[in-house]
N, C-alpha and C positions, 0 to 999 in steps of 0.2 A: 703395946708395941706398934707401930706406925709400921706400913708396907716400905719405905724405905728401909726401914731397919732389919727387916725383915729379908730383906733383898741384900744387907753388905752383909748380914750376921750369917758366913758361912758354915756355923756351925749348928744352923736349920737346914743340913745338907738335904732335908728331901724337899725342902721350896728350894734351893740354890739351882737343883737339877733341872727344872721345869723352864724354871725360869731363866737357866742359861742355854737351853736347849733354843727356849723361844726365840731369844736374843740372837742366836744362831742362823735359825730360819729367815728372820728378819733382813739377815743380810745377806745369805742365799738369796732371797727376793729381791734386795736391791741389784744384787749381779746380776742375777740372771731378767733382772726386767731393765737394764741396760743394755744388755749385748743385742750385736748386730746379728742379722740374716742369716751373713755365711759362716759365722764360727757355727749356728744351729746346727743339730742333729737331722736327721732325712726323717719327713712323716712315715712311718710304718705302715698303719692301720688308718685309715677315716677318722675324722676327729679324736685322731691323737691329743691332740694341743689340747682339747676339754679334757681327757681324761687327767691328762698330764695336770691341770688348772686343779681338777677336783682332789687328787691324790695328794700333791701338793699343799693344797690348805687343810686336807685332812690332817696335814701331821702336824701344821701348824696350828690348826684347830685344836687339838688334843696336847701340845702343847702350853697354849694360851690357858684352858681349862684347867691344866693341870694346876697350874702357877696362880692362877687366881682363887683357883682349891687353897689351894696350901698358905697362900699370901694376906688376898682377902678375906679367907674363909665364907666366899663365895660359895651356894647352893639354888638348887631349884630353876626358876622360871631368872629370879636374878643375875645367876649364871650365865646360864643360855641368851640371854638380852645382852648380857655385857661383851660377850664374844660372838655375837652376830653383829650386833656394833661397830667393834673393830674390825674385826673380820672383812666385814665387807665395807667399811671404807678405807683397809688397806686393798682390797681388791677394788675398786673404785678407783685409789691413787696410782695401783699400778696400771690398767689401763689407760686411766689420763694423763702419765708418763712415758706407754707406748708409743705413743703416737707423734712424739720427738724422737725415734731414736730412727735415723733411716734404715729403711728399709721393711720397719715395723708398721702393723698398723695398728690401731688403738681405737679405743671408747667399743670395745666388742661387747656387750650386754649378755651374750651366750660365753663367752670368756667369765666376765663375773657373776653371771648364775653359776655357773661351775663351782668356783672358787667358796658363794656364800654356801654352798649346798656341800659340798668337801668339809669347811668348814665345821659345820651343824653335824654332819656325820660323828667327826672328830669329837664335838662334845658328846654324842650317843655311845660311841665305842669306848670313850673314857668309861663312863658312867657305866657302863658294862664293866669294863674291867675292873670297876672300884668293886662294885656290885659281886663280881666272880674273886675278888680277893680278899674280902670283909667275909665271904661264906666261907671258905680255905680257913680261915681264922679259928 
């Protein structure tokens, strides 16, 4: 079976979930790395905006992973490279998109350290939870 096929044949409902989660994300990230200034929320805390960058691609991280589990059948060190990959050149593209949208500023390097590091988390925490739900078995 090919990854496309794999992707329309909704009746691999537990790849379909991953990977429409991702697809989700994806475009949460295009909204939210378009909008302006002032629709933004008030910083709370100090380097909110990293936290927010890290947590953020966590979920997309654990996402992406999931979906490449199920899809690819993706493991190991292959894994972990294919979603550092992406990962961090959608964190890359979206800083290199900030920085047109007024008011925004862009190419922050501590922004996508955040994001590749949220990321990688995300594969860790998957792999724990596969890990903690194969032993439950």
């Amino acid at each position: 079976m090919t990854i496309l096929f794999r992707i329309l044949d909704f009746s691999l409902n537990r790849a379909a979930v991953p990977a429409s989660l991702f697809a989700l994300w994806l475009a949460i990230l295009y909204h939210v790395s378009n909008r302006v200034p002032t629709d933004m929320p008030e910083m709370l805390v100090p380097q909110q905006d990293k936290i927010l960058h890290f947590v953020f691609f966590l979920g997309g991280g654990m996402a992406l992973t999931a979906s490449l589990r199920l899809l690819a059948r993706l493991r190991g060190f292959p894994l972990l490279f294919v979603v550092a990959l992406a990962m961090g050149l959608l964190g890359a593209l979206d800083e290199y998109n900030q920085q047109f949208i007024p008011g925004r500023s862009g190419l922050s390097i501590a922004d996508w350290i955040a994001d590749l590091s949220g990321a990688l988390a995300g594969v860790g925490m998957l792999h724990l939870l596969v890990a903690f739900l194969q032993r439950k078995k």
